[in-house]
C-alpha positions, 0 to 999 in steps of 0.5 A, spaced: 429 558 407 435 553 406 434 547 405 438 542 411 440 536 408 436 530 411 442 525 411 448 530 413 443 532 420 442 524 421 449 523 419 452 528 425 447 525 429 449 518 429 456 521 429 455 524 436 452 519 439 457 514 437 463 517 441 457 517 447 456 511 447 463 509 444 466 512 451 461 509 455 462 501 452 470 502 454 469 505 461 470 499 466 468 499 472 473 501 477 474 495 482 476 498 490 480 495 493 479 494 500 484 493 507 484 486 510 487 482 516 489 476 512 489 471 518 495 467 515 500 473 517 498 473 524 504 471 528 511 474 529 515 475 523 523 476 525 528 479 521 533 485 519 531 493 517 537 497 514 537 503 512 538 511 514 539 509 521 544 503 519 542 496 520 537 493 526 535 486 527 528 486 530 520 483 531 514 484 528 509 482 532 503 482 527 496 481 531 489 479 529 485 485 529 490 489 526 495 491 530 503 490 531 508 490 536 515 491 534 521 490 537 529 493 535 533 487 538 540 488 536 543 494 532 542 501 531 537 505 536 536 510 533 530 507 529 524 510 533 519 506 537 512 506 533 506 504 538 500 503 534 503 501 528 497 498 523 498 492 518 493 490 513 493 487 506 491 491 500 491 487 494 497 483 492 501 487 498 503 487 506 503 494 508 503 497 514 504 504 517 504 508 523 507 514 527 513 513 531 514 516 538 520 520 537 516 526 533 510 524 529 514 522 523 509 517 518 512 511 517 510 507 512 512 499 509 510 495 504 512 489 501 509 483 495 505 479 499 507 472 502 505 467 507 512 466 509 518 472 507 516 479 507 521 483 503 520 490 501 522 498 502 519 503 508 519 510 508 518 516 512 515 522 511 521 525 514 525 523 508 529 517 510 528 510 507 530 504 507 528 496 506 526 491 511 527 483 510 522 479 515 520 471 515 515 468 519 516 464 525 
């Protein structure tokens, strides 16, 4: 019969259960983020969208429960119009989104998050893209 050397098994032991609880003591808990309607946004926000359709002024309309009108005044008309497009906050970050009435395409915007000025990219699942600049009224 072999003989286990008592202090080579414990030192195995020990060493599994270090990585274990190693792994473990470094795992943070992942922090979810959840959508808001911040109430300082609600209002109408004026400003300009460019991109694969040229150049448009327009009015967002941001309403309190979530919802958005958008309005194209001036410029190119080939931005389709999207009824029931969403709004939220997530995080540091304004975002909105919906499908348009042209063919279903996802339209999604996002910008930094602000009180006054929103500044940022959109993109659609068609492939087209583009930036919007918008300042609260």
């Amino acid at each position: 019969m072999k003989r286990i050397n008592i202090s080579v098994l414990i030192g195995i032991m020990l060493a599994f259960m270090s990585c274990s609880n190693g792994q473990e003591a470094n795992e943070e808990p992942q922090e979810t983020l959840q959508e808001v309607i911040d109430p300082d946004l609600v209002g109408t926000w004026s400003g300009e969208i460019s991109g694969s359709f040229g150049d448009a002024t327009a009015t967002f309309v941001l309403k309190d429960d979530g919802k958005t009108d958008v309005n194209v005044l001036e410029g190119s008309s080939n931005y389709c119009p999207i009824p029931n497009l969403r709004w939220f906050v997530l995080g540091n970050s304004f975002k909105m989104e919906g499908n348009d009435e042209c063919d279903g395409t996802l339209v999604k915007f996002n910008a930094p998050y602000s009180k006054t000025n929103l500044v940022g990219n959109w993109s659609a699942s068609s492939g087209n893209s583009g930036s919007f600049t918008m300042t609260k009224q």
